[in-house]
N, C-alpha and C positions, 0 to 999 in steps of 0.2 A: 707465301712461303710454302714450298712445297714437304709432304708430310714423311718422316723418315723411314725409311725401309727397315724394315725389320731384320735385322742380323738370321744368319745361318748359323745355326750349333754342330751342321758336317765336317768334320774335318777339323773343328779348332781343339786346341792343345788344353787340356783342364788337367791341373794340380790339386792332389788330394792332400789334406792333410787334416787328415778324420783320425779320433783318437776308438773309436769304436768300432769292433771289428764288423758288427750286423751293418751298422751303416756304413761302413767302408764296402759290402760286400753290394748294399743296396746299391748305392750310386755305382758303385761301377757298373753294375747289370745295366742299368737304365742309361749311362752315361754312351756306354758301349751300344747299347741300341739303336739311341739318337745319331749315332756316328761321329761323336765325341771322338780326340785321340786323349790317353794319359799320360802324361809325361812326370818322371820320378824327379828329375833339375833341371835347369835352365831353363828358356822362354817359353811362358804358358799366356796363353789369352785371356783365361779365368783361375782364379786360384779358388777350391770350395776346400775352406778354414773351420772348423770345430773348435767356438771359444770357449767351449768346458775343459780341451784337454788341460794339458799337466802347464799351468803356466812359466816355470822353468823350462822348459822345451819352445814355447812359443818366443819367448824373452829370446833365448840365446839365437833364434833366426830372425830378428829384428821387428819391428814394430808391424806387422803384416804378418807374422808368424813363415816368412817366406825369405828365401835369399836375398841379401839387400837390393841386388841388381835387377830383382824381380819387380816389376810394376804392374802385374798383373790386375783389374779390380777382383774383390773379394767379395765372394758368396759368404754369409757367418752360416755357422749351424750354431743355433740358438737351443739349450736344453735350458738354463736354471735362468728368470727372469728377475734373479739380484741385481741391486746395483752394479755393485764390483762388477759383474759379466756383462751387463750393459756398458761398464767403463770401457771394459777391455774390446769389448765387440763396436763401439766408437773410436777407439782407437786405432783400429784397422780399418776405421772409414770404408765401409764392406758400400758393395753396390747393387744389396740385394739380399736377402736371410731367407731360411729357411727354419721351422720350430721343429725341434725334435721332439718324441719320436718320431724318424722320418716318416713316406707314405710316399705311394708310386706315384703321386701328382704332387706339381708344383716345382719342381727340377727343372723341367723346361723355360717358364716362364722367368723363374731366376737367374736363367744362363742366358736368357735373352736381353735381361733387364740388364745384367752387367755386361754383356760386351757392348750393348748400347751407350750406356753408362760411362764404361771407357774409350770410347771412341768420342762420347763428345765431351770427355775430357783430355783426349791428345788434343783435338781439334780446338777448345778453350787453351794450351801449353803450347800451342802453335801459335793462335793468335797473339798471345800477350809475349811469345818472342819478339813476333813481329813488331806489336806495338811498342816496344822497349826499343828498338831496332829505330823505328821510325824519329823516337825520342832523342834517341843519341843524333842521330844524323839530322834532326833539328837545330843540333847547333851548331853543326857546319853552316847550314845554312842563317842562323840568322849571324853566325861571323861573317861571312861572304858579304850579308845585305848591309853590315855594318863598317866593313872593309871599304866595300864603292861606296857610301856614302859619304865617309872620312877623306876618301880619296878622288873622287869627281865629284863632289860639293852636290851629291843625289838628293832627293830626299825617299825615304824608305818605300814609298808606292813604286818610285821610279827604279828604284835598286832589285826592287822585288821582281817588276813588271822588265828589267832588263836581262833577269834570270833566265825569268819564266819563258820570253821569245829565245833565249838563247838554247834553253833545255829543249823546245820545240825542234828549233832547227835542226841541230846535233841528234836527237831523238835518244835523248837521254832525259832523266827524272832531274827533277830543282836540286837534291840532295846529290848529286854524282857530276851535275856542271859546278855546285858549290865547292865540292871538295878537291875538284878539277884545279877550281880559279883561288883557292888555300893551300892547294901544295904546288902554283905559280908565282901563288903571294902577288896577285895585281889580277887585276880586273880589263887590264891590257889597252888596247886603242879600241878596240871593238866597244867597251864602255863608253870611251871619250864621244866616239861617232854616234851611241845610241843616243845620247844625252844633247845631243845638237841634231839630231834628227826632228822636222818638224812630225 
């Protein structure tokens, strides 16, 4: 397995939403530096969240403290290590903290960690598309295997294994010839011939 590349902090979009004006003033100096861009709404790569601000203010922009449409991962800034702020700072499932009082180091490291973070969480949202994907169009196909079996007295090896040469040939997947031969409703002569083929 080969090792992951470490993300770039040039160029990506990072959303402030610091309740303090010295650490608003810090990160941006440093944020800007790094060649970070800021962006005030819409799509940011990172969002860096301050879970001390005013929790009314966090509440009304949804559980991320960010626009609902925002999916950004979350940096937390961490000042008070209460429960409650720990609740609240799990609740935004952050991909990365920082402990306040800020300090010129450790910015980077956490901007690295979350777009890592998020990215191999699109990539986790991808796959389990997929696999849900794959799920459903499983049962075209075990209708299909259960279809020729019912209907040229197969038995299920053979139904399967008559798929599988057929998907070959066509050069199409099991799932896309099953769904082919269910909205034919028959498994056709080509079945009949497979099944009497020595």
């Amino acid at each position: 397995m080969s090792r992951p590349a470490v993300p770039t902090v040039r160029g990506c979009r990072v959303r402030l939403l610091v309740g303090d004006e010295r650490d608003a003033v810090l990160l941006h100096r440093q944020l800007l530096r790094m060649g970070a861009r800021l962006v005030e709404s819409g799509e940011a790569d990172v969002a860096i969240v301050d879970i001390d601000r005013d929790p009314g203010q966090v509440a009304e922009a949804g559980p991320a403290g960010l626009d609902r449409r925002c999916d950004a991962p979350v940096v937390a800034l961490v000042g008070t290590e209460t429960p409650s702020r720990l609740r609240g700072m799990l609740d935004r499932d952050p991909a990365a903290f920082l402990v306040k009082p800020l300090r010129s180091t450790g910015l980077y490291t956490a901007l690295v960690l979350a777009l890592h973070t998020g990215q191999r969480r699109r990539q986790t949202d991808e796959r389990i598309a997929q696999l849900e994907d794959r799920i459903r169009s499983r049962r075209v196909v075990v209708g299909a295997v259960i279809g020729m079996m019912n209907r040229h007295a197969m038995s299920e090896a053979e139904a399967f294994a008559f798929l599988r040469r057929r998907a070959m040939t066509r050069r199409m997947t099991i799932e896309e010839i099953s769904a082919e031969m269910a909205g034919q409703g028959t498994g056709g002569n080509a079945a009949r011939t497979a099944r009497s083929a020595p």
